[in-house]
C-alpha positions as CSV (number, residue, x, y, z in Angstrom):
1,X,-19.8,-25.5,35.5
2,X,-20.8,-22.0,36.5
3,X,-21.2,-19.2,34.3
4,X,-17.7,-17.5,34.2
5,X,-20.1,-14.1,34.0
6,X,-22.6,-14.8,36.8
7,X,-23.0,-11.3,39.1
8,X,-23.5,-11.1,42.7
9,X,-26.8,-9.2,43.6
10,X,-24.4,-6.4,45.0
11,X,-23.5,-6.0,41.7
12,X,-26.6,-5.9,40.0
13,X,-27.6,-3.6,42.3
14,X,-25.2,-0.9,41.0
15,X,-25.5,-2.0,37.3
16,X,-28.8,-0.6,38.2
17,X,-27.9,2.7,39.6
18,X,-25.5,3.0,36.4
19,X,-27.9,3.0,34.3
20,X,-31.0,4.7,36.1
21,X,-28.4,7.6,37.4
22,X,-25.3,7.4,35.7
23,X,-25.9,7.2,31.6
24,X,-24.4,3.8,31.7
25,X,-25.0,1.9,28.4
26,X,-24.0,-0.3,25.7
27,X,-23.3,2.2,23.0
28,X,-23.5,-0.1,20.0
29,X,-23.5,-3.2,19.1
30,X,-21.7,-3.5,15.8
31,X,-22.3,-6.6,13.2
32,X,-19.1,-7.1,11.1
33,X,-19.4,-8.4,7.8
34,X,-17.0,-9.5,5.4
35,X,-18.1,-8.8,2.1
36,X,-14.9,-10.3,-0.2
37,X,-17.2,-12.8,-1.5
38,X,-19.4,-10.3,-3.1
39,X,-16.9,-8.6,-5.5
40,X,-16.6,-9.6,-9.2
41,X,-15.8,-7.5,-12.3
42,X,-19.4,-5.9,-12.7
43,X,-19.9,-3.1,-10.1
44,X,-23.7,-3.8,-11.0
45,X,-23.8,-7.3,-10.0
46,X,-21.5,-6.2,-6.6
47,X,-24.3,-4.2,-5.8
48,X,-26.5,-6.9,-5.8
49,X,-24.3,-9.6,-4.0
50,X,-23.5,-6.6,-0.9
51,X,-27.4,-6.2,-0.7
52,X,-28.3,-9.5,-0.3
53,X,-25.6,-10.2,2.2
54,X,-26.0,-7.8,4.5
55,X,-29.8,-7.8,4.4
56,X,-29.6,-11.5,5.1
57,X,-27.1,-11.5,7.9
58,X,-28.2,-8.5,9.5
59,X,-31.9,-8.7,9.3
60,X,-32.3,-9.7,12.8
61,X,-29.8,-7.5,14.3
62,X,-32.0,-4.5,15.3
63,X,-34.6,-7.1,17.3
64,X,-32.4,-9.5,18.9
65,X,-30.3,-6.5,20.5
66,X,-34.0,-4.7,21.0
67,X,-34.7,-8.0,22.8
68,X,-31.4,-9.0,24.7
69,X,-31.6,-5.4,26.1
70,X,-35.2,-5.9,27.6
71,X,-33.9,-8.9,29.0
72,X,-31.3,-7.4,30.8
73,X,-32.7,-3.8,31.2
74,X,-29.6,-1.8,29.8
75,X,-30.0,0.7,26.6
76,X,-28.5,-0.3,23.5
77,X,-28.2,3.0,22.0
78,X,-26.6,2.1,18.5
79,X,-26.9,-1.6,16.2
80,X,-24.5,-0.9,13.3
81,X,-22.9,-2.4,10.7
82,X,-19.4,-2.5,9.7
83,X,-17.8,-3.9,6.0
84,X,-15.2,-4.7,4.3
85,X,-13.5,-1.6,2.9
86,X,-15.8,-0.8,-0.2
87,X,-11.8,-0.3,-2.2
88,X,-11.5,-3.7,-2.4
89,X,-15.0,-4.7,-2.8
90,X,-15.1,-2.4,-6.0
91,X,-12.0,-2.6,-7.2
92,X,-12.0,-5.5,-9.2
93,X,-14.7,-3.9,-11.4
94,X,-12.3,-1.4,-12.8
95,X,-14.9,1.2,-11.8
96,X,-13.8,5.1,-11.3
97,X,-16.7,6.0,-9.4
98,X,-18.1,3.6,-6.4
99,X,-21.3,6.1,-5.5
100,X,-23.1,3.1,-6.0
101,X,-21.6,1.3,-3.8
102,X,-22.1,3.9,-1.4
103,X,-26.1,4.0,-2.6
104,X,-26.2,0.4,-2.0
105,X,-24.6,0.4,1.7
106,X,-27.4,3.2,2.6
107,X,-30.5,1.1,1.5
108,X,-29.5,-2.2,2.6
109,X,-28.7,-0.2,6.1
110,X,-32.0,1.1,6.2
111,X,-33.7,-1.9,4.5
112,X,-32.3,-3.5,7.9
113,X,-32.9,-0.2,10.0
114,X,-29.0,0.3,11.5
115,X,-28.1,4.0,11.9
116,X,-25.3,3.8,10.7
117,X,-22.7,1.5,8.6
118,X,-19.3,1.9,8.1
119,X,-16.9,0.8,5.7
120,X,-16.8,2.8,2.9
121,X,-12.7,3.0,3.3
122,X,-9.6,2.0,2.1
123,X,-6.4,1.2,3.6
124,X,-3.4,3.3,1.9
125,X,-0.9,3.7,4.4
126,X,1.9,2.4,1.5
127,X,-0.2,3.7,-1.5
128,X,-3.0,3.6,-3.9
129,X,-4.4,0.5,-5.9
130,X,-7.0,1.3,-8.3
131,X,-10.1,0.9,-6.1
132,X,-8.3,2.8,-3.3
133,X,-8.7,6.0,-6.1
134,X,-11.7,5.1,-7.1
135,X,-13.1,5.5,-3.3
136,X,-10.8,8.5,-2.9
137,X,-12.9,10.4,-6.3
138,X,-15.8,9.1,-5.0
139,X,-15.7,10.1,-1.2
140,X,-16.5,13.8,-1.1
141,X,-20.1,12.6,-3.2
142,X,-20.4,9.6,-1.0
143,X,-21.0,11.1,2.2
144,X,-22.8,14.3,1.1
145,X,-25.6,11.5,-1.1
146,X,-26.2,9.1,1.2
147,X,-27.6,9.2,5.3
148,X,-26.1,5.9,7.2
149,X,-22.9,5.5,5.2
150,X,-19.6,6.1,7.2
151,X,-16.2,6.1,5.7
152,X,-13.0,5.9,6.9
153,X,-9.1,6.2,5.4
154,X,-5.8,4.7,7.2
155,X,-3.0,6.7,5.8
156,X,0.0,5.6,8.0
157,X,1.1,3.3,10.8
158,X,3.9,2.5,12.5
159,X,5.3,-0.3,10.1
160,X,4.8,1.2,7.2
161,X,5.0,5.2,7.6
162,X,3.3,7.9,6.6
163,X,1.6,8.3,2.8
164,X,1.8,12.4,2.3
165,X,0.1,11.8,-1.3
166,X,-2.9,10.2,0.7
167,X,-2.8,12.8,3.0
168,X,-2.3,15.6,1.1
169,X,-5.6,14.9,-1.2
170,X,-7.7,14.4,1.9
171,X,-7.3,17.6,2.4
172,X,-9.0,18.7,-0.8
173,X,-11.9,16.0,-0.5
174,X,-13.1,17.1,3.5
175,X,-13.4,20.6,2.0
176,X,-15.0,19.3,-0.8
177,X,-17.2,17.4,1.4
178,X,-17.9,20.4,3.7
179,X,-19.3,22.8,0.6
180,X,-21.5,19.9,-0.7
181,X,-23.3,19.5,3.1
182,X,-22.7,23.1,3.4
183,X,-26.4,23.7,4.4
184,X,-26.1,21.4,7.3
185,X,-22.8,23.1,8.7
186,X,-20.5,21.0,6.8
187,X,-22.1,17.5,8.4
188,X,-20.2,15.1,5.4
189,X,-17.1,15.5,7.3
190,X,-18.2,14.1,10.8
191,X,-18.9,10.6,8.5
192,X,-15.2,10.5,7.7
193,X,-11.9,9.5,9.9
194,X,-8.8,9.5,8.7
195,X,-6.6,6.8,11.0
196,X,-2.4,6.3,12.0
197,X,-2.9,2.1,13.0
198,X,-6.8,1.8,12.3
199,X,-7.8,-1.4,14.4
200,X,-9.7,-3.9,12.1
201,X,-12.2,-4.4,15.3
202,X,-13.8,-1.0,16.4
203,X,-17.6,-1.3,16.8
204,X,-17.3,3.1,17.1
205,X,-19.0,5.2,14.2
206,X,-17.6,6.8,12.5
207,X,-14.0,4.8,12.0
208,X,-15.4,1.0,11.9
209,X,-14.7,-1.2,9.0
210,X,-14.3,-4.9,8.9
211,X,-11.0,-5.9,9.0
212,X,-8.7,-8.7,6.7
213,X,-8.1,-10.4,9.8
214,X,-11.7,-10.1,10.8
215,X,-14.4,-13.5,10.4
216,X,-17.1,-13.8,7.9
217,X,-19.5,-12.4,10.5
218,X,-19.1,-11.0,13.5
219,X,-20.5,-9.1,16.7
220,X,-18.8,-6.7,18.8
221,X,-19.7,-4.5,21.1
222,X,-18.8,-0.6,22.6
223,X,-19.9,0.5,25.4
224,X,-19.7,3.6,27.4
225,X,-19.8,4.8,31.3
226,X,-18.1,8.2,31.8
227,X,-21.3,8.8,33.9
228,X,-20.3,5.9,36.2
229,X,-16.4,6.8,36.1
230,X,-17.3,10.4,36.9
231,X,-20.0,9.3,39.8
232,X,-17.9,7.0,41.1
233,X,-14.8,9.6,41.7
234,X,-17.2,12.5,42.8
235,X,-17.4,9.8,46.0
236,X,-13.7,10.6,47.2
237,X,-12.9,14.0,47.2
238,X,-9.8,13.4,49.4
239,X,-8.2,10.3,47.3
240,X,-5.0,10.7,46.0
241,X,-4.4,10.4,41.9
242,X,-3.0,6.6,42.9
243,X,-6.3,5.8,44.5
244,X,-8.2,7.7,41.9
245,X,-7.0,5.2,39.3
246,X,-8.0,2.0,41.2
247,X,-11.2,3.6,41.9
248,X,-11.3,4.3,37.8
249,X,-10.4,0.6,37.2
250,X,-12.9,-1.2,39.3
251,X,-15.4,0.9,37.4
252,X,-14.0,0.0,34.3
253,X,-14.0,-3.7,35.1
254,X,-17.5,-3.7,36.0
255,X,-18.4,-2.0,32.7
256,X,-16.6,-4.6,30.8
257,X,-18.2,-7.5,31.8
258,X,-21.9,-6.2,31.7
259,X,-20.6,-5.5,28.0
260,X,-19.2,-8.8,27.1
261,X,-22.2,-10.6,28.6
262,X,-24.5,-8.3,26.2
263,X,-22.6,-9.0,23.2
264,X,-22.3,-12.7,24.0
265,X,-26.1,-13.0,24.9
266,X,-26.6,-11.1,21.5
267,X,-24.4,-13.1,19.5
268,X,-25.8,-16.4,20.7
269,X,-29.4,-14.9,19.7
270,X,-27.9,-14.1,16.0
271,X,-26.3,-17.5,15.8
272,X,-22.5,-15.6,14.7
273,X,-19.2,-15.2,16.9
274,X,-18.7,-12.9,19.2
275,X,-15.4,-10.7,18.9
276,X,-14.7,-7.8,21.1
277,X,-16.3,-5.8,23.8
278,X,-14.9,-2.0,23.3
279,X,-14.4,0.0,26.2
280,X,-14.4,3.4,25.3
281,X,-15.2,6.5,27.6
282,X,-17.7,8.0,24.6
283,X,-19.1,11.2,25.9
284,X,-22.7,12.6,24.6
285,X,-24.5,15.9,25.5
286,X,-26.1,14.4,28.4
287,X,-25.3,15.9,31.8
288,X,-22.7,14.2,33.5
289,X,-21.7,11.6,30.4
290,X,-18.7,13.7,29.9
291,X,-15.0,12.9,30.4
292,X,-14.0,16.5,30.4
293,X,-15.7,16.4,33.4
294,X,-13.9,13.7,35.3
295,X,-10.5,15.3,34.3
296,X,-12.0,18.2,36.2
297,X,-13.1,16.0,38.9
298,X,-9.4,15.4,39.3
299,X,-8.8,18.3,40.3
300,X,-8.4,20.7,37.4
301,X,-10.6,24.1,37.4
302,X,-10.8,23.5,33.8
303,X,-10.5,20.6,31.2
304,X,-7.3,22.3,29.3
305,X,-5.5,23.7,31.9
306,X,-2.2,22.5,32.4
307,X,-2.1,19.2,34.2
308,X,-5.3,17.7,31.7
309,X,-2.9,15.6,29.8
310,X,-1.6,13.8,33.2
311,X,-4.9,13.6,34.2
312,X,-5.9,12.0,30.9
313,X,-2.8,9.9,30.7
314,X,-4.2,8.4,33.8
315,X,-7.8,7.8,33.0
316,X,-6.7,6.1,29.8
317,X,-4.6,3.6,31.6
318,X,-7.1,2.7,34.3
319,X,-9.8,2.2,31.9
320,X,-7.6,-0.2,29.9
321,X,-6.3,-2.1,32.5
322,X,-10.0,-2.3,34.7
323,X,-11.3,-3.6,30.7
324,X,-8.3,-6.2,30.3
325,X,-9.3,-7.8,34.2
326,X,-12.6,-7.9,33.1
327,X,-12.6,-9.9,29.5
328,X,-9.8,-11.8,27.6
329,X,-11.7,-10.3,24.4
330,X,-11.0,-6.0,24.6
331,X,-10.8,-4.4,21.5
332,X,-11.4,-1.9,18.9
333,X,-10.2,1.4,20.6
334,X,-10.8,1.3,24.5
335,X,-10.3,4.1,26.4
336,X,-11.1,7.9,26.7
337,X,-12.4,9.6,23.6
338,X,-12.5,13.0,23.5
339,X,-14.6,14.9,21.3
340,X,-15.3,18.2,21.1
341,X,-19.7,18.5,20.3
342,X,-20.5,15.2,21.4
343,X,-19.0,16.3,25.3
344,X,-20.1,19.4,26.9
345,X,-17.1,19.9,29.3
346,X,-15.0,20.0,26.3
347,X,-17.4,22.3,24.8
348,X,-16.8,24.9,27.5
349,X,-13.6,24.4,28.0
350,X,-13.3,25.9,24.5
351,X,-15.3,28.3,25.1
352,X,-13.6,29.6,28.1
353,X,-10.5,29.7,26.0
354,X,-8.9,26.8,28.3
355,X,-8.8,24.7,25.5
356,X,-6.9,25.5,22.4
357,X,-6.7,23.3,19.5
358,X,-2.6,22.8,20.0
359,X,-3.6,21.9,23.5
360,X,-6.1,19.2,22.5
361,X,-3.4,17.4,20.1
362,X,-1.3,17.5,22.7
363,X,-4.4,15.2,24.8
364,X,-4.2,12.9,21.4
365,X,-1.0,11.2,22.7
366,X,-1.9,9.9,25.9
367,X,-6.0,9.5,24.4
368,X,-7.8,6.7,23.0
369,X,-8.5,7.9,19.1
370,X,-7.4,11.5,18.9
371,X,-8.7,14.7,17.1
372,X,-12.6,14.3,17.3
373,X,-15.6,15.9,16.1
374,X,-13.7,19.6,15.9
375,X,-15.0,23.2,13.8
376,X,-12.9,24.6,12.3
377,X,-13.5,28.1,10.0
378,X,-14.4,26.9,6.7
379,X,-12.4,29.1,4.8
380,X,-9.3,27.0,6.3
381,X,-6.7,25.9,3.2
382,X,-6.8,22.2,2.3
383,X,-3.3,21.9,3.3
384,X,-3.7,23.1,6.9
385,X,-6.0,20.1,7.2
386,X,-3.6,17.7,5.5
387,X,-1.0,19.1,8.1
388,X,-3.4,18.7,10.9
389,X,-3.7,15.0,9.9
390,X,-0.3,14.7,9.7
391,X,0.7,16.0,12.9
392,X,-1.7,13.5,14.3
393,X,-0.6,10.6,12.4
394,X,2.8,11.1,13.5
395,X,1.9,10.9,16.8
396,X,0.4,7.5,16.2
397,X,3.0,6.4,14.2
398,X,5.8,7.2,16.7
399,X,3.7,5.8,19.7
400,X,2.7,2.8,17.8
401,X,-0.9,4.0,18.7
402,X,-4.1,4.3,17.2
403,X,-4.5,7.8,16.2
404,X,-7.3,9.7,13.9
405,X,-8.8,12.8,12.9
406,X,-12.3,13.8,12.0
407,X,-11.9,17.8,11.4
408,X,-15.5,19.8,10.4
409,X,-14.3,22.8,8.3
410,X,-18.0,24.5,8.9
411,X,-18.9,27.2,5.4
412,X,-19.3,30.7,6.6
413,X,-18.4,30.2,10.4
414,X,-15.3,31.9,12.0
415,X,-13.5,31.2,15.3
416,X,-15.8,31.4,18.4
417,X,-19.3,30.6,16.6
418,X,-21.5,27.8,17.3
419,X,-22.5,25.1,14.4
420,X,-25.3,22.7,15.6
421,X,-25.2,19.5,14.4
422,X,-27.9,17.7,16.4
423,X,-28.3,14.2,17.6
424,X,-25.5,12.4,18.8
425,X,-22.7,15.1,17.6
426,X,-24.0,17.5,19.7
427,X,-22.8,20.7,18.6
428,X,-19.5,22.6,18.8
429,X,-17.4,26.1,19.0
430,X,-15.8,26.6,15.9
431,X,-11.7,26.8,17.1
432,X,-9.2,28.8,15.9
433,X,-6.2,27.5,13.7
434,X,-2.6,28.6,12.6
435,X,-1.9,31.4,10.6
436,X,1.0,30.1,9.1
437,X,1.1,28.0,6.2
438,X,2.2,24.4,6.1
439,X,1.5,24.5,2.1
440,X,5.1,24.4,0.7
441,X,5.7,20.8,3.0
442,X,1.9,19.3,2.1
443,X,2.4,19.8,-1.5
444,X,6.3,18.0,-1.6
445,X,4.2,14.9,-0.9
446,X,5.9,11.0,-0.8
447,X,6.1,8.7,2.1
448,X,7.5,9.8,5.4
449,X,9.8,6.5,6.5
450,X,8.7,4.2,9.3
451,X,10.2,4.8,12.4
452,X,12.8,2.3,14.4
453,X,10.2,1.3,16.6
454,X,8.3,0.1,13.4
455,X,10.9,-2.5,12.5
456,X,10.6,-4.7,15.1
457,X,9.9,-9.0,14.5
């Protein structure tokens, strides 16, 4: 039987050009790891138990996807790790403070040499349990202690609402996170997302965990092409916006599949399942990766401009459809991210003032994740930022999507300076916010109701 992902030598032809000329590469590939096995009563012996897994199951990772991309000559940028949420791994300790936890995810992921590991999260979109507090007074310390470890909160969804307490003391613990990484321009807070429907699935840093519904091990994969999307609509200036989103769908489709055949050629190496390929537009600083720029390549003199969210709207869609033709297995987030220091189109389109912060939550609806990788002044109130993640979480709620927030409040920076963050997050305009205070509404707290939509069966 043939290979269901053989290519034609056309098409490795242009996988070729992708990747010599267009930035085209498998962004990360992602081991999931269930860790429920590993809890028990003594947060020491957890320790232990999360060590040893994931230094066993993930100690080939960073060769085999070394390996598999020599074999097929395409970068793998990223090999992660995602984990249960640490809540529930620590919870049945009785602990108040999980910071070792957090210690223990760093040195296993470095022990194993991953850049990053997420998973240091709970799930609270109904309330708290014990180990969901314990994470939450340990969070702020967390990211500010350790280098690889990510975190990541879901306070609502669409079946179950919104939970204001959640949200309201995330506030208090991404400024608290800012001043203690204050000498690195607030850099805690870009290892922390706060989600409306977190999908149990997504391979993407900073927001992965391993999900309930997830396997005992698993790989999946994100990869990335808005060099490829944006090269291959700079080809037909004179298409209409119909044509434009076939041309953005066979793009996509070809993506996909040199993704899945990656992750299944790496998961076959590993000897685990594979899960998901994610197809998300992830911009970087490199010129040309940027999806600010193919919105302008619509036809908009600047990303921001009235007419981006149509234009986004559309992108989104193609990419999700050209991804579904291509695999059975599309996951995680999949579509157009849009954040602000990792792209530089949307970095000037801030800076040329056609980009506002009202106008990019206004993107978030029609987007792939929502508010990403945004400065804002660092003497901003706590409740502002709860109502910022609020605002956005609605959104998600009501459009049964997948929503989140990961907001920098940058110590000793005003609107219209520059914090540099390096690396892959780039570096970004610090934007202006409201004047007017949500306080009085943050601090009344409870559970926003689910909405209609959310009682559906």
């Amino acid at each position: 039987m043939p290979s269901l992902l053989s290519f034609t030598p056309e098409e490795i032809l242009e996988t070729i050009r992708m990747i010599q000329v267009e930035n085209l590469d498998i962004r990360t590939v992602t081991l999931g790891i269930s860790l429920r096995d590993c809890a028990t009563d003594n947060l020491e012996a957890t320790c232990r138990r999360v060590y040893d897994k994931i230094t066993r199951l993930a100690a080939n990772l960073v060769a085999v996807s070394d390996e598999v991309a020599v074999t097929y000559g395409i970068p793998i940028v990223n090999k992660r790790i995602a984990v249960t949420p640490m809540a529930q791994v620590g919870e049945p300790s009785r602990e108040e403070d999980l910071i070792p936890l957090a210690q223990t995810l760093d040195e296993a992921a470095a022990a194993v040499g991953v850049n990053f590991i997420g998973g240091f999260s709970a799930l609270v979109h109904k309330g708290f349990t014990r180990g969901d507090q314990a994470l939450f007074n340990s969070l702020p310390r967390a990211l500010a202690t350790t280098d690889r470890v990510c975190a990541s909160i879901n306070v609502a969804s669409t079946k179950a609402g919104m939970n204001m307490d959640a949200i309201g003391e995330l506030g208090h613990l991404i400024k608290e996170t800012a001043r203690l990484t204050a000498e690195q321009g607030g850099l805690g807070c870009a290892k922390l997302v706060t989600f409306c429907n977190a999908p149990e699935d997504n391979p993407f840093m900073a927001g992965a965990f391993h999900g309930p519904g997830e396997p005992e091990v698993v790989v999946n994969v994100g990869i990335s092409g808005p060099g490829a999307v944006l090269a291959a609509l700079r080809q037909y200036p004179e298409a209409d916006l119909g044509q434009l989103a076939t041309i953005i769908k066979n793009t996509a489709f070809k993506v996909t599949r040199m993704g899945e055949l990656v992750g299944r050629e790496v998961s076959t190496r590993l000897g685990v399942p594979f899960g998901i390929v994610d197809l998300s537009l992830a911009p970087t600083n490199a010129q040309g990766d940027s999806v600010a720029e193919i919105l302008e390549a619509m036809g908009l003199e600047r990303c921001g401009t009235y007419g981006t969210t149509a234009a986004l709207a559309l992108l989104n869609d193609a990419v999700k459809k050209g991804g579904a033709m291509a695999s059975s297995y599309v996951g995680g987030l999949s579509g157009a991210f849009i954040p602000v220091s990792e792209d530089n189109g949307m970095i000037r389109a801030v800076e040329s003032g056609a980009l506002s912060l009202e106008k990019l939550e206004a993107l978030t609806a029609v987007c792939s994740v929502g508010l990403d990788m945004f400065a804002i002044p660092g003497d901003t109130p706590a409740e502002v930022i709860a109502a910022i993640i609020a605002d956005e979480a609605a959104i998600g709620m009501i459009n049964n999507k997948t929503t989140a927030v990961r907001v920098i409040p940058v110590p000793g920076k005003r609107p219209g300076e520059m914090v540099e963050f390096g690396g892959l997050l780039g570096r970004a305009p610090v934007m202006a916010v409201n004047s007017f205070s949500p306080t009085a509404m943050i601090r009344r707290g409870g559970r926003i109701p689910a909405p209609l939509q959310g009682l559906r069966n």
